[in-house]
VOPAGU-2260 file (C-alpha; in pm, 1 decimal, decimal comma):
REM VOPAGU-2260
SITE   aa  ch    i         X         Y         Z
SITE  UNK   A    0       0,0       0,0       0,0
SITE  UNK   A    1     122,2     353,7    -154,7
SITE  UNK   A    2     256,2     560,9     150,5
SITE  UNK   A    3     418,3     909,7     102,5
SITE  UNK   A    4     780,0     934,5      93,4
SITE  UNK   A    5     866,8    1304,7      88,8
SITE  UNK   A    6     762,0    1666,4     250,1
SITE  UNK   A    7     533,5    1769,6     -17,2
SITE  UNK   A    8     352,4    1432,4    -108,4
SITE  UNK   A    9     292,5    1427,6     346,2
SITE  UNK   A   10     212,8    1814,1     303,6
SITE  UNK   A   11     -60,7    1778,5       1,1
SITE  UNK   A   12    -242,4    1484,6     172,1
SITE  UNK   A   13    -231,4    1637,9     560,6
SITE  UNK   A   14    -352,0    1976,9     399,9
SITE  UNK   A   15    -668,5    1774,6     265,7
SITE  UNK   A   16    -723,7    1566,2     554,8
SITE  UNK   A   17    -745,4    1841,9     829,8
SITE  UNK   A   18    -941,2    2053,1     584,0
SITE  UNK   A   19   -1148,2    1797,2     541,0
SITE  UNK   A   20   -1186,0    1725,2     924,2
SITE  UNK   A   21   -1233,0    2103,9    1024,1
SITE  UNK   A   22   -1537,2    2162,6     741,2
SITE  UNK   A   23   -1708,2    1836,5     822,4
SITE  UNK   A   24   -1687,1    1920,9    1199,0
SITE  UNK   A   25   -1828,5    2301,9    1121,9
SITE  UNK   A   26   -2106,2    2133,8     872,8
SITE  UNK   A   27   -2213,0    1891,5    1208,7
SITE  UNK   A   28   -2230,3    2217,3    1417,4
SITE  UNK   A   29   -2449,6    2383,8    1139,6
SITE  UNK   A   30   -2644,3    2053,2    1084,8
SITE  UNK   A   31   -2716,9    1993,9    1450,4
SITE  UNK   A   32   -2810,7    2418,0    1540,1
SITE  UNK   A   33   -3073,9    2373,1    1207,8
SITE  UNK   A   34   -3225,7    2041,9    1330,0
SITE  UNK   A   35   -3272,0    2171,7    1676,4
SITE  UNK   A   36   -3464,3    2499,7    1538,4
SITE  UNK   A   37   -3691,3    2254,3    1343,2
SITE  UNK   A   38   -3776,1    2098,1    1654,9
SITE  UNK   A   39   -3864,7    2427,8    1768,8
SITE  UNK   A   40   -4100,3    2591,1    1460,4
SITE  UNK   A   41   -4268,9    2194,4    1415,9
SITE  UNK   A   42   -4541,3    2415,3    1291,4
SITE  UNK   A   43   -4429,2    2583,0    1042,4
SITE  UNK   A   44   -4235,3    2272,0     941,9
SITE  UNK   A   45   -4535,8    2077,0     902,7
SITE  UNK   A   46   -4676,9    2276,7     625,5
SITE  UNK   A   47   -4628,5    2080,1     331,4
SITE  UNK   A   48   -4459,1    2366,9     119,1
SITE  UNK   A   49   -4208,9    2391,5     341,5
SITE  UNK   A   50   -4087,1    2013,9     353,2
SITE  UNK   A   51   -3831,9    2039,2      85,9
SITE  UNK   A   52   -3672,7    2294,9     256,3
SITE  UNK   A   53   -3591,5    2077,4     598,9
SITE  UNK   A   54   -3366,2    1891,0     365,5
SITE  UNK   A   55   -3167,9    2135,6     270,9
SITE  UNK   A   56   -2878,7    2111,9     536,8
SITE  UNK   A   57   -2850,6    1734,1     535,7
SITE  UNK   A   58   -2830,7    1728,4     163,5
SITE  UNK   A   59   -2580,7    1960,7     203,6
SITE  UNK   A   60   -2396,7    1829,8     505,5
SITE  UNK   A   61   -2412,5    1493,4     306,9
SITE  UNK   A   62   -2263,6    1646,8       8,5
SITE  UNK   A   63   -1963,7    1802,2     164,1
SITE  UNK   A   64   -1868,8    1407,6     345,9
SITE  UNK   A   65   -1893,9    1255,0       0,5
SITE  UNK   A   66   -1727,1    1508,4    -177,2
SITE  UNK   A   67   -1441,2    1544,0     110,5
SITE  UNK   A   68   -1371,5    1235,7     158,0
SITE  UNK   A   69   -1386,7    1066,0    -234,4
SITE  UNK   A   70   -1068,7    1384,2    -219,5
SITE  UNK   A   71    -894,2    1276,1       7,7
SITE  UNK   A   72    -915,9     927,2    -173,5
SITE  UNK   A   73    -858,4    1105,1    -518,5
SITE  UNK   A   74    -546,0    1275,6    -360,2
SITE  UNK   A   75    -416,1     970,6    -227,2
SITE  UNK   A   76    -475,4     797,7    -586,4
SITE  UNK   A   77    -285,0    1160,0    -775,8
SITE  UNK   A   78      35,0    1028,3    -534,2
SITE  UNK   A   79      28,6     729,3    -573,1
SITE  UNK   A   80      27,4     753,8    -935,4
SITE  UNK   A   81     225,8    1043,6    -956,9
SITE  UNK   A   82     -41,1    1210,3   -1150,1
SITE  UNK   A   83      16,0    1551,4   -1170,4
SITE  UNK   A   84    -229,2    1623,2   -1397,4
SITE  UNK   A   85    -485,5    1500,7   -1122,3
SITE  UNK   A   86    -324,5    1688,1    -858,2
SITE  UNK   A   87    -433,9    2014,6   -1069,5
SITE  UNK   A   88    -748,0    1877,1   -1093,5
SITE  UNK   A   89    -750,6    1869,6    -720,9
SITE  UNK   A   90    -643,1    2232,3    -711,5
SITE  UNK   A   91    -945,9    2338,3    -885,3
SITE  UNK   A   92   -1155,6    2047,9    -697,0
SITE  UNK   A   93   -1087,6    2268,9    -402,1
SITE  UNK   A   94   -1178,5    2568,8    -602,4
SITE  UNK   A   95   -1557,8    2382,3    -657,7
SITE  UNK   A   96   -1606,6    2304,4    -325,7
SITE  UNK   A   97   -1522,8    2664,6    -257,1
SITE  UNK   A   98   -1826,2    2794,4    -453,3
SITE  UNK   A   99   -2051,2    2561,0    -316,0
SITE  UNK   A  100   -1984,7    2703,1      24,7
SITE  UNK   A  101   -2079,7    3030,5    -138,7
SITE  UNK   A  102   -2393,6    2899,7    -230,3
SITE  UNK   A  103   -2443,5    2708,5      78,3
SITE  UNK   A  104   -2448,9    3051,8     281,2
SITE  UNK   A  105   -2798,3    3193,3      60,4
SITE  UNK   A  106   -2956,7    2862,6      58,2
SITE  UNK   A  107   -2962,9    2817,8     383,9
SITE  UNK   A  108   -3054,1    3178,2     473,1
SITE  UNK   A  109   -3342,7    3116,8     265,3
SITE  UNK   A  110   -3442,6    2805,1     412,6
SITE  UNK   A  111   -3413,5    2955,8     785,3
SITE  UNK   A  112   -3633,5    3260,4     734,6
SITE  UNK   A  113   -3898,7    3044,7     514,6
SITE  UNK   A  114   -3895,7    2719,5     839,7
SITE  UNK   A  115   -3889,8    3040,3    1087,9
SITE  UNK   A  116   -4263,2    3164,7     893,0
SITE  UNK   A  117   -4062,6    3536,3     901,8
SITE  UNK   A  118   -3704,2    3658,8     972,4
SITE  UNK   A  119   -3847,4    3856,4    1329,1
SITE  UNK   A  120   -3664,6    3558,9    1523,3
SITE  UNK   A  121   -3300,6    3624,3    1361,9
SITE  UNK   A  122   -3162,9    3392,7    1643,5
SITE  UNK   A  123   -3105,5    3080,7    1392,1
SITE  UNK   A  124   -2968,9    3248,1    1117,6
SITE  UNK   A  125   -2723,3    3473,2    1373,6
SITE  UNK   A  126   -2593,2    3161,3    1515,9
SITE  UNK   A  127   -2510,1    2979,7    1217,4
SITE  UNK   A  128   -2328,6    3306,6    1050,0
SITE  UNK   A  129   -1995,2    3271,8    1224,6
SITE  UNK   A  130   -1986,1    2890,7    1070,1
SITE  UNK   A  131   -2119,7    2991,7     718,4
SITE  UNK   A  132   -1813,3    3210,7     720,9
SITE  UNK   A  133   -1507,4    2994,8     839,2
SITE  UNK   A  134   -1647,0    2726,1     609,7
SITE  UNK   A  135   -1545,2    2889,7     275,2
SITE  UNK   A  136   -1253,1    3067,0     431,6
SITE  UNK   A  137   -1083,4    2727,5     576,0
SITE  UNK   A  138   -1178,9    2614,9     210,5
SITE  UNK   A  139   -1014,5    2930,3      12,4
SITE  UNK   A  140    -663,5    2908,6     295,9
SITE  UNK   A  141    -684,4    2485,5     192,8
SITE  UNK   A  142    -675,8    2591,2    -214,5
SITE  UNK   A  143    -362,1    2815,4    -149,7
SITE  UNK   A  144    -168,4    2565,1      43,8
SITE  UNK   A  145    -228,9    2288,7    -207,4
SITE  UNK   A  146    -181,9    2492,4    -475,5
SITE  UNK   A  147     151,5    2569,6    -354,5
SITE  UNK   A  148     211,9    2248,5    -261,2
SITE  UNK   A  149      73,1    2073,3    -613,4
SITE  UNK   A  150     376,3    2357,6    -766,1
SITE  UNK   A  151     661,2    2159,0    -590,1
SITE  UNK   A  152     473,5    1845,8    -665,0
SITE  UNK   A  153     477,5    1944,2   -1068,3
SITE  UNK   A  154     875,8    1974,7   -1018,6
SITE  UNK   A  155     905,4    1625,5    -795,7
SITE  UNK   A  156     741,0    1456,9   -1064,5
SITE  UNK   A  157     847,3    1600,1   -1381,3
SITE  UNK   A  158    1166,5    1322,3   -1382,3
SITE  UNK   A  159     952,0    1054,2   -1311,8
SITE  UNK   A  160     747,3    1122,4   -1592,2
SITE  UNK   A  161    1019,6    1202,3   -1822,5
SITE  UNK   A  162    1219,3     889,7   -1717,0
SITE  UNK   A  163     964,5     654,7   -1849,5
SITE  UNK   A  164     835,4     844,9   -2123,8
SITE  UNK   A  165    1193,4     924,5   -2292,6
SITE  UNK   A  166    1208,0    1227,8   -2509,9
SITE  UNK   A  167     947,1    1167,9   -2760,6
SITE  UNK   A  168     768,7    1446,7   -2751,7
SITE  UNK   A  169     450,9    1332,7   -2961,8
SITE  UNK   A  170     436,2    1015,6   -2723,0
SITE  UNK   A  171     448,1    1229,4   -2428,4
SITE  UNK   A  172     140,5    1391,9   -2583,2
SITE  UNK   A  173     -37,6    1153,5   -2618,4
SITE  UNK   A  174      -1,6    1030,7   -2242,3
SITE  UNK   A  175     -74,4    1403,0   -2140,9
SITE  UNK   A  176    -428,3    1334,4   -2332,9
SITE  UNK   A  177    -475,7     991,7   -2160,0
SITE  UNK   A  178    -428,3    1150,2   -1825,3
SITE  UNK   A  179    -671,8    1408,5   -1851,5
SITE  UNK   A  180    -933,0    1248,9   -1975,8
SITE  UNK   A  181    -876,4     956,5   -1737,3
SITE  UNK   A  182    -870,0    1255,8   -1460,6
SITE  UNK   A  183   -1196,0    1406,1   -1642,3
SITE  UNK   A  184   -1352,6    1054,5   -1553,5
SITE  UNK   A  185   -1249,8    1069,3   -1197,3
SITE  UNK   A  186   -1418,5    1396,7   -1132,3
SITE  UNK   A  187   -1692,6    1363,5   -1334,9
SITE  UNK   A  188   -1821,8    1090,7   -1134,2
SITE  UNK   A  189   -1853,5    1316,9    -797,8
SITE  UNK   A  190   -2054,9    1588,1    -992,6
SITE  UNK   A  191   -2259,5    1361,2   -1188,3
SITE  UNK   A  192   -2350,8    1199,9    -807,7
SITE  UNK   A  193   -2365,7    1525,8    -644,5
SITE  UNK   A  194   -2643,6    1639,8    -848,9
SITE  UNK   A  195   -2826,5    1313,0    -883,8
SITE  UNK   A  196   -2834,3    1319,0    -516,6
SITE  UNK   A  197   -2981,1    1664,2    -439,7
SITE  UNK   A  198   -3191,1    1595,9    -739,7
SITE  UNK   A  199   -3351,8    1281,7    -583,0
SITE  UNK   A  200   -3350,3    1389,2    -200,4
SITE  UNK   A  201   -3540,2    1734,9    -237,0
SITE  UNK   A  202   -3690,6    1778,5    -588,0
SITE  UNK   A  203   -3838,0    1443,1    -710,6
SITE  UNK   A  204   -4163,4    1283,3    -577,2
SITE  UNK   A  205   -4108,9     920,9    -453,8
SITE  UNK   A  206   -4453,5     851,3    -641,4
SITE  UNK   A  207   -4299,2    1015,9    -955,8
SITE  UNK   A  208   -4178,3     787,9   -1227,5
SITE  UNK   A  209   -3888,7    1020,0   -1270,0
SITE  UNK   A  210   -3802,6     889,0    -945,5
SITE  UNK   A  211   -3747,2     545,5   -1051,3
SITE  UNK   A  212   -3517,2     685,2   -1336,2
SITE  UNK   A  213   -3327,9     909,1   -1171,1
SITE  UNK   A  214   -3242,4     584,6    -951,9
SITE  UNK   A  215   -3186,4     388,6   -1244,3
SITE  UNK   A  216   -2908,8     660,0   -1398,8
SITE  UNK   A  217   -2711,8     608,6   -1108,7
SITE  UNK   A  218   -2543,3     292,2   -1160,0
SITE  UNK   A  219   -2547,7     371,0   -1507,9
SITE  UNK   A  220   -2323,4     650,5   -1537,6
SITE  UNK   A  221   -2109,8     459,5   -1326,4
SITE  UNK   A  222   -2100,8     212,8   -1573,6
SITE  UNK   A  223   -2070,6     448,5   -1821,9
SITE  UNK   A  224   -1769,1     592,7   -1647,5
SITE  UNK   A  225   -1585,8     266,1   -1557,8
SITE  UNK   A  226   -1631,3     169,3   -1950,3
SITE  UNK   A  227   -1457,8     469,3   -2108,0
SITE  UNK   A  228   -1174,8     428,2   -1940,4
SITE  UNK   A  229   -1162,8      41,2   -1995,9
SITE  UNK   A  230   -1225,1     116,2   -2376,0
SITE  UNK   A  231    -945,2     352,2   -2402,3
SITE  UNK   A  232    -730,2     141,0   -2228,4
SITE  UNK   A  233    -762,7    -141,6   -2496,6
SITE  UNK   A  234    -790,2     146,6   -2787,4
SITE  UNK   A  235   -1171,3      14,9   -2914,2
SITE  UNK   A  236   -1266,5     273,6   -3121,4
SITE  UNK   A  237   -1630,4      75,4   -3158,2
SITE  UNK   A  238   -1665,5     110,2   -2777,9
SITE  UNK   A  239   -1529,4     430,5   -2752,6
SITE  UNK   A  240   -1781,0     544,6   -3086,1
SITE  UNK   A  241   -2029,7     420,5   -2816,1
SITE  UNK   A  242   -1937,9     629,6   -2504,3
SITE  UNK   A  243   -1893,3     902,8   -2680,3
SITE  UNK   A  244   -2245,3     929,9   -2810,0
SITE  UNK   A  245   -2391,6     824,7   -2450,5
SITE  UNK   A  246   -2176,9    1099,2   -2355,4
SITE  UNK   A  247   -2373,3    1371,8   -2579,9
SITE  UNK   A  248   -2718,7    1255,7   -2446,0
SITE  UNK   A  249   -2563,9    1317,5   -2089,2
SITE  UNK   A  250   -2472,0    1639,9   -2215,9
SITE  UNK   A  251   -2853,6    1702,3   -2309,6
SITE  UNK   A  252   -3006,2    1535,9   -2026,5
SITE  UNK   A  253   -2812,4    1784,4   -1776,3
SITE  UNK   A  254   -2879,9    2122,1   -2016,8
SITE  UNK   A  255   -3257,8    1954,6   -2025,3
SITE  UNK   A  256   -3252,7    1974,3   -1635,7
SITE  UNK   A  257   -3102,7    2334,5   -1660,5
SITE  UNK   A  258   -3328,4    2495,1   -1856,0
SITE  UNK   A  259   -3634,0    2300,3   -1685,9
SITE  UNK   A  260   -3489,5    2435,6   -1321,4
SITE  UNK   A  261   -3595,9    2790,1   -1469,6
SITE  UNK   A  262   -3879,0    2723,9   -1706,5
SITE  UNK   A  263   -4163,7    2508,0   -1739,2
SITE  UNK   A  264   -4474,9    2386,7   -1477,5
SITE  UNK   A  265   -4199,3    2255,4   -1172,7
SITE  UNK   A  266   -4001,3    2533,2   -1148,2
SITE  UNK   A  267   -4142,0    2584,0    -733,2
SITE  UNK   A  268   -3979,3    2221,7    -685,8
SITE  UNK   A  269   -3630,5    2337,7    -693,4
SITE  UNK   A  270   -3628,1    2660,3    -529,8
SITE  UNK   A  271   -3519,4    2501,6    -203,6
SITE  UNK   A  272   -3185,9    2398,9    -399,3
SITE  UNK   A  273   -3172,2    2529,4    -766,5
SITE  UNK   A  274   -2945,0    2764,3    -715,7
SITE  UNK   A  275   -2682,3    2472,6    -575,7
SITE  UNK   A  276   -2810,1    2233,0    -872,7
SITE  UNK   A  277   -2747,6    2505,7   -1109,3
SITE  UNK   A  278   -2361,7    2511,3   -1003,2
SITE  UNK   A  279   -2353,8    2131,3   -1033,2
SITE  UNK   A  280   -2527,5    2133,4   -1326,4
SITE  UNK   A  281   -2328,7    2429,0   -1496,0
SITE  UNK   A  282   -1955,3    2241,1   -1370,4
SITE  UNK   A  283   -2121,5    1913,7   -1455,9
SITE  UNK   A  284   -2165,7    2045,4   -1822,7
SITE  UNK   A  285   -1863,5    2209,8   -1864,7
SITE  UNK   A  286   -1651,5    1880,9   -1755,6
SITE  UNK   A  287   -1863,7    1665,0   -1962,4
SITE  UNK   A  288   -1805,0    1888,4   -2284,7
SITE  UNK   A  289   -1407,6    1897,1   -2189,9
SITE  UNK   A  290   -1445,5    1518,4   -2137,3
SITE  UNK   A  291   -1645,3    1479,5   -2495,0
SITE  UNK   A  292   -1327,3    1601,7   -2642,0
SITE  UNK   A  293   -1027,3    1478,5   -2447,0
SITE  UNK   A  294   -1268,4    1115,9   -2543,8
SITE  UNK   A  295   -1261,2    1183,7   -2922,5
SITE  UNK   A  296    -849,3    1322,3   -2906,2
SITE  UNK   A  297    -774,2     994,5   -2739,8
SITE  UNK   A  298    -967,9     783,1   -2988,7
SITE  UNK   A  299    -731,8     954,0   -3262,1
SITE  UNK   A  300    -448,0     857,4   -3073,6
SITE  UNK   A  301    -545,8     455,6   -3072,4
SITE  UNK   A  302    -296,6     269,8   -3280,1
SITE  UNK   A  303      -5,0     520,7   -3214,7
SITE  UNK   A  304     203,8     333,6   -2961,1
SITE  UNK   A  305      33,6     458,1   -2671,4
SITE  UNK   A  306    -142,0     105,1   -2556,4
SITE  UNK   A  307     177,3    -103,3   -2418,9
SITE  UNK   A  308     231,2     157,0   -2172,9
SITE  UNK   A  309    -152,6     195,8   -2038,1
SITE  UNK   A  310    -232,7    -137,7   -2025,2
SITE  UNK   A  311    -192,3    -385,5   -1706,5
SITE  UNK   A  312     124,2    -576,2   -1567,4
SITE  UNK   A  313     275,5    -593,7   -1199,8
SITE  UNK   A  314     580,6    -423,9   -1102,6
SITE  UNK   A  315     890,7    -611,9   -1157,2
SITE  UNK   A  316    1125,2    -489,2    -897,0
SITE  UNK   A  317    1142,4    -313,1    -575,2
SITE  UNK   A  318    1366,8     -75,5    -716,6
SITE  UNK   A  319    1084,7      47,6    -985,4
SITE  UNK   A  320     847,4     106,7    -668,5
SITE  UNK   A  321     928,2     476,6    -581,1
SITE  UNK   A  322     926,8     542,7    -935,1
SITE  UNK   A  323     562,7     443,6   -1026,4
SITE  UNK   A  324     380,1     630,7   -1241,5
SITE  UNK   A  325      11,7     563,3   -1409,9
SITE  UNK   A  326     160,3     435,2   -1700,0
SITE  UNK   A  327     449,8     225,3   -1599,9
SITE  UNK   A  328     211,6      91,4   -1289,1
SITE  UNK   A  329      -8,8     -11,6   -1613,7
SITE  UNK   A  330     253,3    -139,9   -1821,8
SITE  UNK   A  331     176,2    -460,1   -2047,3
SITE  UNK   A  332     318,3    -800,7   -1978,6
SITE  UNK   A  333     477,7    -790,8   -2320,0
SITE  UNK   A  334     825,7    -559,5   -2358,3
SITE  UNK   A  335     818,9    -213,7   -2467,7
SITE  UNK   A  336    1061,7    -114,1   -2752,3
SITE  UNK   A  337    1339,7     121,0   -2631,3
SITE  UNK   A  338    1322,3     364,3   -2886,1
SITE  UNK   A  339     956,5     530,8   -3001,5
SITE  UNK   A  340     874,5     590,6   -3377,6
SITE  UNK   A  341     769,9     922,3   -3503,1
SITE  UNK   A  342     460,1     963,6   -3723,5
């Protein structure tokens, strides 16, 4: 099991972990002040308008554990692997999670005044300010510090990377593209979930047959996801012909979503959270139209050389260990030629 090995790789995985730890401990606080106010307005919470908006906090509280703690496993992956394209990724991860404090601080106000039945009793809202405020300000100090971390990072593993790639400057390329996209996959998956789950938890009826399909799309996408980066790894252009259509309707489904959150007979359903789905749904669309075409510039890549280093085989020696890199940890059981050819 991958353990770090120098100041920066311990420094860019403590950073996430005790950022992670301080905003999940201030989201409890806020979580547990909220729940205790709905015990005392059970009135106004048992109006059925106001039902969606009891959910907000969990959903959000809920939100920040996933989306914490699947980075602290994505930043223990970008080491491992010596990604450093993923460790970027991370940088502007941070960046996300950022803005969805933002939003956090005007959906909640919202949902306090509206549970309250009028903002006369500011008591709520005044004690959950202070927390509202250190949560996107641990969040902004956390994207600094790994930012200037993931710099020294870049330089650690820059040999690495060259060492196994040679000089070849198209080949090298050409693994730049596979790493992106591959790190487009990763991250797609939390937003994709992240707005699934808001979606399902506040907005959609459990008597709905939308319900049933929003379910459904879950472990779909996964699959989805898992399958684009098996069918680059083996360079199938049918399968990749395949995922790259599926992902154009996901491209459609979310703008579909967008445009209904603002338009259309159900627009009171996601005023508790549309401003929050809106972000995931904007990001969501952005990375899936970035992912659309890292997908089609590694598909015109396939037969170039690329696959022997992408595709599976154990390391051979201990010494190779602190050298590891996604593509000679994926290396193929047959040798690699020494020397690259040049289209």
């Amino acid at each position: 099991m991958y353990k770090p090995n120098t100041v920066w790789t311990w420094s860019f995985l403590l950073i996430t972990f005790i950022q992670a730890a301080i905003v999940l401990a201030l989201e409890a606080y806020v979580f547990a002040i909220f729940e205790e106010a709905l015990k005392n307005n059970s009135d106004t919470v048992s109006n059925s308008t106001n039902q969606a908006y009891t959910k907000t906090i969990p959903t959000f509280l809920t939100l920040y554990i996933f989306g914490l703690l699947y980075q602290l496993v994505l930043v223990w992956d970008a080491l491992r692997m010596k990604n450093t394209i993923q460790i970027i990724g991370l940088c502007m991860y941070n960046v996300g999670l950022l803005i969805y404090a933002g939003v956090q601080w005007d959906q909640i106000k919202t949902a306090t005044i509206v549970l309250q039945g009028s903002p006369s009793d500011p008591d709520v809202w005044n004690d959950l300010v202070p927390f509202l405020i250190a949560i996107p300000c641990i969040l902004a100090l956390g994207t600094i510090l790994v930012s200037g971390v993931a710099w020294k990072l870049y330089d650690e593993f820059s040999w690495t990377i060259y060492k196994h790639i040679s000089a070849d400057l198209k080949m090298k390329r050409r693994y730049l593209t596979f790493q992106i996209y591959i790190a487009f996959l990763k991250f797609d998956f939390f937003f994709f979930l992240g707005f699934t789950i808001q979606f399902l938890v506040i907005v959609v009826n459990y008597a709905d047959p939308e319900f049933g399909l929003t379910v459904a799309a879950v472990p779909i996408t996964i699959g989805i996801l898992v399958m684009a980066a098996y069918w680059t790894r083996r360079e199938n252009k049918l399968g990749m012909s395949v995922i790259i259509f599926l992902f154009f309707a996901a491209l459609a489904y979310f703008i579909f979503k967008l445009v209904r959150m603002y338009n259309g007979p159900k627009v009171f359903e996601y005023l508790p959270v549309r401003k929050s789905l809106t972000t995931f749904a904007v990001i969501t669309v952005i990375l899936i139209i970035l992912t659309i075409g890292n997908a089609i510039a590694c598909t015109m890549n396939f037969n170039k050389g690329l696959k022997p280093h992408i595709t599976h085989r154990k390391i051979e020696s201990e010494e190779e260990k602190p050298y590891m890199t996604e593509m000679n940890a994926n290396l193929s059981h047959g040798p690699v030629p020494s020397r690259m050819t040049i289209d």
